[in-house]
C-alpha positions in Angstrom: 0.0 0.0 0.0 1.2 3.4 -0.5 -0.4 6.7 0.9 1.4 9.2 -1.0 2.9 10.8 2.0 6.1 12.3 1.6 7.0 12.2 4.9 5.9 12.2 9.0 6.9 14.7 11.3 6.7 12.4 15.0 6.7 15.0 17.7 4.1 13.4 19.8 4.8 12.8 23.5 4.1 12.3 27.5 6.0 14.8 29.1 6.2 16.1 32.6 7.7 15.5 35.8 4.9 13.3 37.3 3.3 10.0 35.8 3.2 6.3 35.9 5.5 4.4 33.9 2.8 2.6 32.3 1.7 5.9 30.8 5.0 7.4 30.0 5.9 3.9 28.1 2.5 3.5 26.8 2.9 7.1 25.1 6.1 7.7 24.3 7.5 3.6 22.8 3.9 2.0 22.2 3.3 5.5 20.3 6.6 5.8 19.0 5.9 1.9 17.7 2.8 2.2 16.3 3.8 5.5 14.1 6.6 3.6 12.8 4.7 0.3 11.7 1.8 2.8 10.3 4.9 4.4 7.9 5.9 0.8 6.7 2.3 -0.1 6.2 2.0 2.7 4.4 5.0 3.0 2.6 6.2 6.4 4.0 9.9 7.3 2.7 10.6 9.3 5.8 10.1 9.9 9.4 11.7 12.7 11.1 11.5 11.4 15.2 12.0 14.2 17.9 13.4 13.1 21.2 14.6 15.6 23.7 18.0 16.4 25.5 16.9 15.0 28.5 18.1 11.9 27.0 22.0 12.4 27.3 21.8 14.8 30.0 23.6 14.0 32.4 24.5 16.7 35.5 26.5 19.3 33.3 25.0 21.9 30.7 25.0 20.6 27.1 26.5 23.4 24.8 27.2 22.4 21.2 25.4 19.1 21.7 24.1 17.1 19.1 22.7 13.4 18.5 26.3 11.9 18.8 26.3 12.3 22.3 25.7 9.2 24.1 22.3 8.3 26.1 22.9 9.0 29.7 24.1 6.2 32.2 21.2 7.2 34.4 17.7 9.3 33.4 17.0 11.5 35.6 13.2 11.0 34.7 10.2 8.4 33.9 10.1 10.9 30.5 13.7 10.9 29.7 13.8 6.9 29.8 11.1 6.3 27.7 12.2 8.5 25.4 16.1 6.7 25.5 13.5 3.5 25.0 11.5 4.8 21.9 15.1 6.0 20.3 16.5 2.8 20.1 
């Protein structure tokens, strides 16, 4: 099947401090999951996935970061994991 869609902008997310984990993974790598299997199904050339810095922060600013850093050792959040989670 194809769709004619050029491409999908994923930007949807759980955020916050406060939340289950069931939510937060539910949300942000179920979600994350099912947006990737509908652009297969569909035959979708690109997806463009935004994650968020929390997921290489560590306990130091990031200045000229980019997505070669590595995932942090430890999240410092329910958010930040399941983000690291829905990256890989």
């Amino acid at each position: 099947r194809t769709g004619g869609i050029a491409g999908v902008f994923h930007t949807a997310a759980k955020v916050g401090a406060w939340g289950s984990w069931e939510d937060f993974y539910a949300t942000n790598v179920d979600g994350t999951r099912n947006v990737i299997e509908c652009c297969r199904d569909f035959a979708v050339p690109r997806l463009v996935y935004t994650s968020t810095p929390s997921v290489v922060f560590e306990t130091e600013d990031l200045r000229g970061a980019d997505e070669s850093l590595p995932y942090a050792r430890q999240s410092r959040s329910r958010y930040a994991a399941s983000k690291a989670i829905a990256s890989t």
